[in-house]
PAPA-681158 format. One record per atom (N, C-alpha, C): x, y, z. Coordinates in steps of 0.001 Angstrom, whole numbers, padded with zeros to 6 digits, always signed. Layout:
N
XYZ ...
END
This chain:
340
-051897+004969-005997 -051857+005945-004917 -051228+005348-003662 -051274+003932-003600 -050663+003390-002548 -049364+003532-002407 -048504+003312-003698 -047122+003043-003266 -046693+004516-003002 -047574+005534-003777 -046715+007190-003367 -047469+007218-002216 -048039+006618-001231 -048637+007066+000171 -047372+006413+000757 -046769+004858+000475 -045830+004517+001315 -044530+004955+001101 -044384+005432-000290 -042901+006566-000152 -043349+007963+000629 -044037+008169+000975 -044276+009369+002050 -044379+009032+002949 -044323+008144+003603 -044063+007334+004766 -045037+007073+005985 -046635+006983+004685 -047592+006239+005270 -047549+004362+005545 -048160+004013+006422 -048606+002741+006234 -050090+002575+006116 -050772+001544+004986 -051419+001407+004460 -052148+000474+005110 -053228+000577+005986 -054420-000205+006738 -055357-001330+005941 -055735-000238+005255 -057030-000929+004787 -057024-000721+003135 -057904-001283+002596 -057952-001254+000995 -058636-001648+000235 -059401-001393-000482 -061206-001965-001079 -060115-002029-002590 -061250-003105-003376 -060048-003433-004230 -061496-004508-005417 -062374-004235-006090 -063651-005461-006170 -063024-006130-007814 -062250-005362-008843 -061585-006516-009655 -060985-007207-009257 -060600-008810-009371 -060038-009649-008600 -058371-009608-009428 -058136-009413-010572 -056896-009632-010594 -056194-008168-011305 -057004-007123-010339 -056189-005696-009656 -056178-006202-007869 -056832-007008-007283 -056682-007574-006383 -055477-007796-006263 -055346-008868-006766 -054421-009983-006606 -052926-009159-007213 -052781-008109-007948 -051453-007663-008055 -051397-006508-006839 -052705-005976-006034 -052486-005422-005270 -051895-006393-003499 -052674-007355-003532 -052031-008301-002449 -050314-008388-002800 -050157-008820-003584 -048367-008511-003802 -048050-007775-003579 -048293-006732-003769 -047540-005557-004029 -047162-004672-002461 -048775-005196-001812 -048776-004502-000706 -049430-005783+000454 -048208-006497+000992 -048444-007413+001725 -049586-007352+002920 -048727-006096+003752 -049093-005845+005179 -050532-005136+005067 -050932-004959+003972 -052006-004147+004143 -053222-005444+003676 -054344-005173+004646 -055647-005805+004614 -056272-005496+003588 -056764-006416+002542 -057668-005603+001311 -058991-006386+001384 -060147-005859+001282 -061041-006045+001261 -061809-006193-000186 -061949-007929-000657 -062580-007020-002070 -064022-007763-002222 -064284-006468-002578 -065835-006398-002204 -066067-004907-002818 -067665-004694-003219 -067676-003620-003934 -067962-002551-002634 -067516-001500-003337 -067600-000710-002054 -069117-000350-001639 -070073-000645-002433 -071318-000357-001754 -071754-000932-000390 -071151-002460-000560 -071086-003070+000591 -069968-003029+001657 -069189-002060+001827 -068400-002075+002866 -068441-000649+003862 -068508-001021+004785 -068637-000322+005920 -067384+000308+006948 -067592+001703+007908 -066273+001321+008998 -066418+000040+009695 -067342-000675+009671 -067585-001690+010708 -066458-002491+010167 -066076-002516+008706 -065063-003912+008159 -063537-003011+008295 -063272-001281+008809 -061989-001425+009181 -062085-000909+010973 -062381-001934+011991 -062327-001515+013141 -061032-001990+013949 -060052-002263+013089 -058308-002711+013353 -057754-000911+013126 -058449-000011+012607 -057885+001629+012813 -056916+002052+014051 -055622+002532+013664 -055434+002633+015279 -055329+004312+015288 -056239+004698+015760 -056695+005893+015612 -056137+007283+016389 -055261+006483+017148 -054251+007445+017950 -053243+007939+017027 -053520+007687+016067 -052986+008350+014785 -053727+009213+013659 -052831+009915+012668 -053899+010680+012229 -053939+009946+010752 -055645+009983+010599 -056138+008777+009395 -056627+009587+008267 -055923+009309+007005 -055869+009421+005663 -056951+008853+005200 -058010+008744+004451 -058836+008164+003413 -058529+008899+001982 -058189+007585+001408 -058067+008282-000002 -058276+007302-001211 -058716+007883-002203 -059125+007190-003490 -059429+007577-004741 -059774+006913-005840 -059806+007366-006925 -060915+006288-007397 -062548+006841-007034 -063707+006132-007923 -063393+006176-009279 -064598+005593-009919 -064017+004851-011347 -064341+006604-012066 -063379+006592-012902 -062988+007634-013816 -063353+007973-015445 -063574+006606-015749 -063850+006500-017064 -064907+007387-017727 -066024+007819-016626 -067495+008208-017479 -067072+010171-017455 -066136+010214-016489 -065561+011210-016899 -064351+012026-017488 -063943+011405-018543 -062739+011221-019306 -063428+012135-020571 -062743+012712-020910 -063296+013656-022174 -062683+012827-023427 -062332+011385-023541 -062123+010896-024591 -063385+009950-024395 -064298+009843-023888 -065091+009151-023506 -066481+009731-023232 -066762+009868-024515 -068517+010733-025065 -069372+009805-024633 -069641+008642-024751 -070768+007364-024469 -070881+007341-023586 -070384+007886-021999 -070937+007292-020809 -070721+008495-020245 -070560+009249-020847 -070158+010947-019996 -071440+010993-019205 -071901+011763-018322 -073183+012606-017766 -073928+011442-016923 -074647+012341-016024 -075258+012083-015095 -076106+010557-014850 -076492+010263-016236 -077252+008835-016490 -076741+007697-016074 -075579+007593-016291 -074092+006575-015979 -074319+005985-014751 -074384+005375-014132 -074222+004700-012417 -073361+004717-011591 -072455+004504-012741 -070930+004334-012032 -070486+005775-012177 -070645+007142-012459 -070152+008247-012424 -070540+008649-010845 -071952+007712-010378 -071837+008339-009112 -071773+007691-007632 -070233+007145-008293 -069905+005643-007007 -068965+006853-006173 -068748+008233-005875 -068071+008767-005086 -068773+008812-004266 -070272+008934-004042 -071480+009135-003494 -071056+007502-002110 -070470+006924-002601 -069682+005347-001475 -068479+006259-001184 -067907+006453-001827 -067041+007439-001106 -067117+008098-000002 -067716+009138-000450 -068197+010425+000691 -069352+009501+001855 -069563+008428+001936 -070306+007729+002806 -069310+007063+003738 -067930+006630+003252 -067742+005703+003812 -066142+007226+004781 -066149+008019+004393 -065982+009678+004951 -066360+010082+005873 -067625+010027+006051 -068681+010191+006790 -068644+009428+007900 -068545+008149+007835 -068616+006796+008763 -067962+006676+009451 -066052+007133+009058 -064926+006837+009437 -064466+008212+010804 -064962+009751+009647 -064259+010161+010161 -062954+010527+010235 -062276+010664+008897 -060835+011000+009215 -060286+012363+009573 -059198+012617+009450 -058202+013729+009671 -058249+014424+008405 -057618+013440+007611 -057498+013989+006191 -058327+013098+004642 -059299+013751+003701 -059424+012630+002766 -058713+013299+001706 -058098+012541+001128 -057765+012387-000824 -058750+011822-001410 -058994+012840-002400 -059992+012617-003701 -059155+012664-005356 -059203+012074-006032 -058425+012089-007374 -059180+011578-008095 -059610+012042-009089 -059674+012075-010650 -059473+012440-011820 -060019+012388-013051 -059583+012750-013958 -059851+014405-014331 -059133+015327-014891 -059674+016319-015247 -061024+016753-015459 -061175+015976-016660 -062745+015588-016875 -063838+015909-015887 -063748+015383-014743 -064568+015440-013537 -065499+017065-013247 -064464+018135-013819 -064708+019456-013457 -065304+019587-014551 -065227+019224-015610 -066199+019612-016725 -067199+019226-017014 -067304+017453-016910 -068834+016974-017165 -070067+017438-016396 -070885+017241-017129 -071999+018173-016880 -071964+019880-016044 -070978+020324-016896 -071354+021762-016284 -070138+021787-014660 -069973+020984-014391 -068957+020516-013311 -069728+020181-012255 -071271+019729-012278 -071819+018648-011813 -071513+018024-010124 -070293+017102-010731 -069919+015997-010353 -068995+016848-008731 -067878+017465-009641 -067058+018073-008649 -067736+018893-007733 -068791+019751-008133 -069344+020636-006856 -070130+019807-005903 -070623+018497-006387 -071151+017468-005189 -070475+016976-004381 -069350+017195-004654 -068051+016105-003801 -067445+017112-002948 -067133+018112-003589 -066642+019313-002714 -068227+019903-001748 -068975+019885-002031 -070046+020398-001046 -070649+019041+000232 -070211+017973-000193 -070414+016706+000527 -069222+016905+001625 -068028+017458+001117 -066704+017392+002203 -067016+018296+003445 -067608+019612+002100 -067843+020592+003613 -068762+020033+004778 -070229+019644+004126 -071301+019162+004577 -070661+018425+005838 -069210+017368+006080 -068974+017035+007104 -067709+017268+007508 -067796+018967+007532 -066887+019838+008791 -065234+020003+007968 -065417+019588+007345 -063634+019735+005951 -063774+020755+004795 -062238+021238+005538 -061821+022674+004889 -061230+022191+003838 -061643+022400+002282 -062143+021405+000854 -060815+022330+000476 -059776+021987-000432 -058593+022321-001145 -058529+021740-003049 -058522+022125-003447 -058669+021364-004773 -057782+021880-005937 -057353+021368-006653 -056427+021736-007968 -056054+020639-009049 -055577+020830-009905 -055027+020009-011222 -053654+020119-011260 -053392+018991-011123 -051833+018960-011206 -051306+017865-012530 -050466+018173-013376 -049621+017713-014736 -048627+017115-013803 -048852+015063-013792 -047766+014900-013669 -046313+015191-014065 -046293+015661-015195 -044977+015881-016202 -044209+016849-014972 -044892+017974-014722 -044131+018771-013886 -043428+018335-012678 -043663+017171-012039 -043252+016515-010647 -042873+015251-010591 -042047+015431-012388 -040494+014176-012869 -041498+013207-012894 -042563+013104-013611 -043385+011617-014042 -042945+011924-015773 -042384+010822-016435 -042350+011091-017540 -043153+011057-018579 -044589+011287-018385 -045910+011692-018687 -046948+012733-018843 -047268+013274-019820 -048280+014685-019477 -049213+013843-018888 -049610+013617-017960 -050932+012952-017425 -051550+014611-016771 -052858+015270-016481 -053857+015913-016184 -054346+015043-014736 -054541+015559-013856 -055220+014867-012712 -055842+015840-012026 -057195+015878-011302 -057368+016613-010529 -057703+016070-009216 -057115+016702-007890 -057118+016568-006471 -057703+017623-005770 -058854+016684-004851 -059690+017322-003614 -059275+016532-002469 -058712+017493-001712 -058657+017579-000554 -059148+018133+000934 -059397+017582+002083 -060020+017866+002563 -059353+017801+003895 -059728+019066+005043 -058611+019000+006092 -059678+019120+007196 -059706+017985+008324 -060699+018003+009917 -060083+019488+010598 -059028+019763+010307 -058332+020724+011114 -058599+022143+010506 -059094+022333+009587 -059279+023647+008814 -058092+024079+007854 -057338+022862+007795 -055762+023568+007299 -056151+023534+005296 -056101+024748+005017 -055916+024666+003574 -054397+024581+002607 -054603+023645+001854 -053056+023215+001060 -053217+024003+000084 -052144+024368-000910 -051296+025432-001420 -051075+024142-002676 -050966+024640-003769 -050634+023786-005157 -049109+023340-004830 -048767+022412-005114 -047205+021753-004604 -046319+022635-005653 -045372+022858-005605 -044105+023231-006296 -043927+022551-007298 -044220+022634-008718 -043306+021518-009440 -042384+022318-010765 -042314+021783-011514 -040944+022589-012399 -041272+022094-013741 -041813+022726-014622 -041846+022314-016190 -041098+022939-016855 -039725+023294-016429 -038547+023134-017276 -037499+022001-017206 -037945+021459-016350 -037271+019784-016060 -037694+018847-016231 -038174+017933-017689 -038960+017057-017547 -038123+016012-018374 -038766+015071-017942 -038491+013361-018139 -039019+013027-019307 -038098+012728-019958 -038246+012198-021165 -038385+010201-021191 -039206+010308-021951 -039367+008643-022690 -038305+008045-022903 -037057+009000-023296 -035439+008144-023688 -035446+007757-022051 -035328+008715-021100 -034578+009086-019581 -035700+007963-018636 -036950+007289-019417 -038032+006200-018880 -037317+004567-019162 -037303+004593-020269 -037367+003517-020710 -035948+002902-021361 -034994+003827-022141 -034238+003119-022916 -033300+002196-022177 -032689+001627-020679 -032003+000933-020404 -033027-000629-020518 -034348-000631-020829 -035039-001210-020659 -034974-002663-021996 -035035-004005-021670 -034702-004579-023024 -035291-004479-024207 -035009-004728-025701 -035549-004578-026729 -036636-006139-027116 -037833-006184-027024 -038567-006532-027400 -038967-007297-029075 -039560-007913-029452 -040767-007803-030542 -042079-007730-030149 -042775-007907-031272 -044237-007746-031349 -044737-008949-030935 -045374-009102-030055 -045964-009969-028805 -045562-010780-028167 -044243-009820-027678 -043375-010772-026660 -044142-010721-025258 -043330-011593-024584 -044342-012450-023188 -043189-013087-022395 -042288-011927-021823 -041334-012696-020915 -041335-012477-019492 -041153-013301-018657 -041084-012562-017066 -039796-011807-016426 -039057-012171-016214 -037922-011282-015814 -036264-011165-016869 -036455-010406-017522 -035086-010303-017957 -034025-009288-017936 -033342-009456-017818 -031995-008327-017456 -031941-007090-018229 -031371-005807-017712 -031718-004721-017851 -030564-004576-019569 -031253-003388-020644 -030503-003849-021753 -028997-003114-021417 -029062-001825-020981 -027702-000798-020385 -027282-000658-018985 -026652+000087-018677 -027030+000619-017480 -027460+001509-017521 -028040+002496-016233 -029139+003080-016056 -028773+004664-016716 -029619+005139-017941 -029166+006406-018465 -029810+007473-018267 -030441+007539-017231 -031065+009044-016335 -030981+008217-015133 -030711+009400-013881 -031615+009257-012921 -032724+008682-012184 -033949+009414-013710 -035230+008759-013119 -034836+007292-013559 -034270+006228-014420 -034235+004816-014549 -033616+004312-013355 -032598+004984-012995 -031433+004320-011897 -032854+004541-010369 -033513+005190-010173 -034107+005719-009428 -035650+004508-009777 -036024+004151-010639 -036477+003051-011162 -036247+001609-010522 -035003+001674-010863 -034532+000295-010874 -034078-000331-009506 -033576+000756-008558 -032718-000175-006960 -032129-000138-007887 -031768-001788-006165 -031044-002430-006567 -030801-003663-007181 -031917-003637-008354 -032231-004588-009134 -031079-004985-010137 -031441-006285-010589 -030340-006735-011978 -031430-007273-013158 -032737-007083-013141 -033596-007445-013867 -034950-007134-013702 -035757-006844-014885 -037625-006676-013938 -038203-007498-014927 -039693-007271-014737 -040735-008313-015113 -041758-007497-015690 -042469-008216-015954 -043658-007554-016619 -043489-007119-018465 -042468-008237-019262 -042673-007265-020265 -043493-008183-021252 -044618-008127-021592 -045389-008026-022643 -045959-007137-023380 -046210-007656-024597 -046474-006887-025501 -047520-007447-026135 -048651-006942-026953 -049772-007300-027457 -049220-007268-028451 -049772-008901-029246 -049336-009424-030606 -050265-008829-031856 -049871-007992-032248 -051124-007132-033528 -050493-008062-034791 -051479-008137-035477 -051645-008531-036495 -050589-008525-037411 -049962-008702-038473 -049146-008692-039661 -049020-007135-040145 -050929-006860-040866 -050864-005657-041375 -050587-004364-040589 -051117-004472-038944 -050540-003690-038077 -049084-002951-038223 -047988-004021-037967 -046994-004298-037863 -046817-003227-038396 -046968-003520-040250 -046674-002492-041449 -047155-001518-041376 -047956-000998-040328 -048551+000539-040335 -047536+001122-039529 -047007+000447-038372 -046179+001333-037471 -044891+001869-038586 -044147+001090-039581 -043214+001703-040306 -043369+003223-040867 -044467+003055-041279 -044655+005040-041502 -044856+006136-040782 -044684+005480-039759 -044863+006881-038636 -043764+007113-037596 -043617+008653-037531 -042739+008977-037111 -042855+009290-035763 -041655+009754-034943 -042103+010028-033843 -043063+011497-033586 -044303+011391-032573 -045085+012497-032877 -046183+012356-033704 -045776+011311-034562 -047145+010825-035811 -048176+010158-035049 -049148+009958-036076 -049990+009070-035945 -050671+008278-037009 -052267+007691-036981 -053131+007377-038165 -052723+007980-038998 -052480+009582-039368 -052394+010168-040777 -051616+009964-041494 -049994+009301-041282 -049262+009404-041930 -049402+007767-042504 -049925+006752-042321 -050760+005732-042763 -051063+005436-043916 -050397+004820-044963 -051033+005276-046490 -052597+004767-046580 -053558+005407-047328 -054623+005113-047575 -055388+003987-047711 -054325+003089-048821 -054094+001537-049255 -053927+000670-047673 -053566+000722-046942 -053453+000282-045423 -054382+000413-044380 -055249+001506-045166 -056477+001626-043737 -057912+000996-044291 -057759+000118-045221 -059110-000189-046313 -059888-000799-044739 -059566-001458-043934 -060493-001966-042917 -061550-001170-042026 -060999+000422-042237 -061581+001415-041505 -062759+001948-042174 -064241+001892-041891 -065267+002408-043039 -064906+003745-043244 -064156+004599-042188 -063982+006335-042275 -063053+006634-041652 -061514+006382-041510 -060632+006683-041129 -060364+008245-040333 -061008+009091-041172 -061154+010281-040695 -061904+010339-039601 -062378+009499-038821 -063392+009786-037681 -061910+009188-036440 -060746+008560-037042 -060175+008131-035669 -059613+009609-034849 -059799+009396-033410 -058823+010256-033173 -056993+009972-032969 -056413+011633-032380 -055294+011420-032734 -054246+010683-032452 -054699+010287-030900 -053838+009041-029979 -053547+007706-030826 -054766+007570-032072 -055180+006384-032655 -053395+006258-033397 -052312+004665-032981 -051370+004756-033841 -050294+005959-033689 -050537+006334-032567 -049599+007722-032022 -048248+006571-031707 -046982+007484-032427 -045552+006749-032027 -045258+007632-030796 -044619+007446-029787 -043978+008071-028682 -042840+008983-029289 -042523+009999-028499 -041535+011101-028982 -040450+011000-027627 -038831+010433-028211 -038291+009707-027085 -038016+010749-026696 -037840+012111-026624 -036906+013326-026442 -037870+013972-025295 -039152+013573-025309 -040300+014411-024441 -040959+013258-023679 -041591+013615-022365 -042543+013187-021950 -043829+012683-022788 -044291+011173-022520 -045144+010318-023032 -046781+011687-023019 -047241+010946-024037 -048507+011234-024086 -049119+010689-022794 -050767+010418-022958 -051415+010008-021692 -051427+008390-021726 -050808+007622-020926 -050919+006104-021129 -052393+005946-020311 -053206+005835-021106 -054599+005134-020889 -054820+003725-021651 -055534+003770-022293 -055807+002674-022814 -054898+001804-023883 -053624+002041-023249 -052508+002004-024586 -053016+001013-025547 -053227-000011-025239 -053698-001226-026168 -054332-000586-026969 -055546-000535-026895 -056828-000058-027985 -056419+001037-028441 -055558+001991-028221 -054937+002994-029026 -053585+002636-029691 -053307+001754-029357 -051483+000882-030254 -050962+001990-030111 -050618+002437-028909 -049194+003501-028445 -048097+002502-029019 -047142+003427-029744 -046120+002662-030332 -044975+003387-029556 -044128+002029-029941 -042181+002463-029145 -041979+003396-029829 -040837+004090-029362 -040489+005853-030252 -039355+005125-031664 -038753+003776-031391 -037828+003481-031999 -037932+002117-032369 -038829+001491-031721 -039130+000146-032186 -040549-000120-032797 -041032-000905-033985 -042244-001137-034721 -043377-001862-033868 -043561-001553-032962 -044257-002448-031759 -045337-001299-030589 -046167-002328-030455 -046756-001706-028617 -045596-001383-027877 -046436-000639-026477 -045411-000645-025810 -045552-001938-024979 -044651-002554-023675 -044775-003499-022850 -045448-002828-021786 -046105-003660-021119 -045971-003286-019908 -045311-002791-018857 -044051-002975-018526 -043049-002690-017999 -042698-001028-018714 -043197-000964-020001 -042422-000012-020394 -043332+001347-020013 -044901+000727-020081 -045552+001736-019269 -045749+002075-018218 -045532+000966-017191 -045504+001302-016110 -044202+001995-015770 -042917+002695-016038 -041941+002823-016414 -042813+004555-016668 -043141+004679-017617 -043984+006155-017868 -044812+006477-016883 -045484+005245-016340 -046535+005756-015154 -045745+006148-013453 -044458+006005-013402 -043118+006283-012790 -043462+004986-011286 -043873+003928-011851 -043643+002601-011263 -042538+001935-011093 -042199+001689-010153 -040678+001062-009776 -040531+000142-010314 -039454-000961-010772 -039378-002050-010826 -039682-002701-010391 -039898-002784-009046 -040141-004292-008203 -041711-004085-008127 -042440-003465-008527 -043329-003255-008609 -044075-004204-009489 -044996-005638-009618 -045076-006490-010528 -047144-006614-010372 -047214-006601-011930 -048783-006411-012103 -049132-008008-012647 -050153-008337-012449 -050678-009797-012380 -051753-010310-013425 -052220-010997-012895 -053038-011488-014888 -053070-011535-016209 -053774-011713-016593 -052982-011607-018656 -053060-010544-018865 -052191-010438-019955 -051901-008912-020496 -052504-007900-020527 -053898-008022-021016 -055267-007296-021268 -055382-006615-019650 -055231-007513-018659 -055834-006881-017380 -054790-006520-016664 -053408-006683-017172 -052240-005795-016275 -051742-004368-017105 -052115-004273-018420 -052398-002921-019234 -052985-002023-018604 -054602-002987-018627 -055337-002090-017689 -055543-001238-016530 -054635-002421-015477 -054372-001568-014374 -053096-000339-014419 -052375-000944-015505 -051026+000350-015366 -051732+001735-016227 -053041+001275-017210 -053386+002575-017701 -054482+003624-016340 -055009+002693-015299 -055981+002899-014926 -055710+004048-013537 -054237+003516-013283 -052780+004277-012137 -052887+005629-011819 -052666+006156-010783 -052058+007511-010841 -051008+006863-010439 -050133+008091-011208 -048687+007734-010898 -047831+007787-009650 -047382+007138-009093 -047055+006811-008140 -045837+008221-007213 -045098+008460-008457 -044772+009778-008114 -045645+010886-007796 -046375+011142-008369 -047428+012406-008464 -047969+012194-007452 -048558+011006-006991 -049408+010558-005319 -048095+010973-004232 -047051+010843-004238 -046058+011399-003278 -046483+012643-003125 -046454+013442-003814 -045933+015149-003834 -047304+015767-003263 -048330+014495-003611 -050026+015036-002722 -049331+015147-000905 -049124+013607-000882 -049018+012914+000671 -047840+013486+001152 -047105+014564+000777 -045639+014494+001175 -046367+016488+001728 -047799+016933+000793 -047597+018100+001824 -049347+018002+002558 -049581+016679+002820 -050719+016556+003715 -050096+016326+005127 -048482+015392+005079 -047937+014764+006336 -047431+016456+007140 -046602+016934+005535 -046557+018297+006299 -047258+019558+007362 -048517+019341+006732 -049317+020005+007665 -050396+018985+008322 -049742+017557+008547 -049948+016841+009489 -049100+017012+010988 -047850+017801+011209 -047115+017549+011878 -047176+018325+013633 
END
């Protein structure tokens, strides 16, 4: 959400941040900005009193998402702890005082428990004087080359209510128009910067790239041998099913995976949802492999120079964990508007 706040031509103050190496790719990424990491239970306005408040102040975020993910039955509902860390949120709202807050999560949010979750957050906004705006927006529609689902609450000191942004789902970004200038890989490659494989064959890549001559970030998780041989039978659009039988003997009930499980990418369309790509082995549309990193962040419409930090496992994570950086523009681009 940061970098589409600073292509809308915010600057970024402050920043709570308590994994240390989403930290530490966030200190890169975003120099000038102060990050605080520390869990947010413990942080206060007292730790951002550098505010320069003769300006008008944004709070925005995205608490943890996971317990409300509808691929995610085990921690769904109210019992969870962490489903109700917005509750630091709407406190630290409260404390500050802004102009405007951003709220983002997952779809999910409106459904678990009955929609629970969302009518607390929206009745917490009003509770302090904010005219509450809310909707679901499909990155795919606003050139992310991703169906990603998101939903946004917004909240205005001024009474101003926002209007669903404009976007266009007859124009969408395809996985070829993401990724293909991007280099060709194997199965658990681990390189840092190497040169681009074409030149740039959409827009959105050239629009990707600057004025770069190379990016970083491409690893790939090394699967196994028999892995390997599962990706050969599937097509683009496939998944587990097309798998011969003889190949899944490790699974006690194959029929219980779902469908993401071994899903190949379809280069002609916008990516499925990059979440947990790893543990689901999202495969290349054209190559027998994971995807890289680079190649998802690339779907998650992350720039090049954009570089994620720690081992593989925990820079996956953060590119599955993202809103896309585009899609956070098109929020901040009509909050500044009826900021003006």
């Amino acid at each position: 959400m940061s970098t589409g706040a600073v292509w809308g031509g915010l600057k970024i103050a402050y920043a709570v941040e308590l994994e240390p190496n989403a930290a530490t790719t966030y200190r890169h990424n975003h120099p000038d900005t102060i990050l605080i990491e520390r869990d947010i239970r413990t942080v206060t306005a007292d730790d951002m009193r550098g505010l320069n408040r003769a300006e008008p102040l944004i709070v925005f975020g995205g608490p943890p998402c996971q317990g409300f993910s509808t691929s995610n039955q085990r921690t769904r509902g109210v019992i969870n702890s962490n489903n109700w860390l917005f509750l630091e949120y709407a406190r630290l709202v409260e404390e500050l005082s802004p102009d405007w807050v951003l709220f983002e999560n997952v779809k999910g949010m409106a459904e678990t428990e009955g929609g629970v979750f969302l009518e607390s957050v929206i009745r917490r906004f009003k509770r302090l004087g904010l005219k509450v705006s809310y909707f679901v927006l499909n990155a795919a529609h606003y050139g992310v080359p991703q169906r990603r689902t998101r939903i946004f609450i917004l909240g205005s000191r001024r009474g101003q209510e926002l209007t669903i942004p404009k976007g266009d789902s007859s124009k969408l970004t395809s996985v070829s128009d993401a990724i293909d200038d991007l280099p060709e890989l194997e199965n658990g490659a681990n390189y840092g910067d190497l040169p681009y494989r074409t030149t740039p064959r959409s827009h959105y890549a050239e629009s990707m790239r600057g004025q770069l001559s190379s990016s970083g970030n491409h690893l790939v998780t090394r699967n196994a041998g028999y892995v390997v041989e599962r990706y050969a039978y599937i097509p683009q659009g496939g998944n587990w099913e097309h798998i011969p039988q003889e190949l899944m003997n490790n699974y006690a009930n194959r029929s219980r995976c779902h469908t993401g499980i071994y899903y190949r990418l379809k280069q002609d369309e916008p990516s499925v949802v990059v979440g947990n790509y790893r543990k689901n082995m999202l495969i290349h549309p054209t190559q027998h492999r994971g995807l890289s990193v680079r190649e998802a962040a690339r779907l998650q419409s992350f720039p090049d120079w954009y570089r994620f930090k720690g081992s593989i496992g925990f820079q996956q994570q953060q590119v599955g964990n993202a809103v896309p950086p585009m899609l956070a523009k098109v929020i901040f681009d009509q909050v500044l508007a009826h900021s003006e």
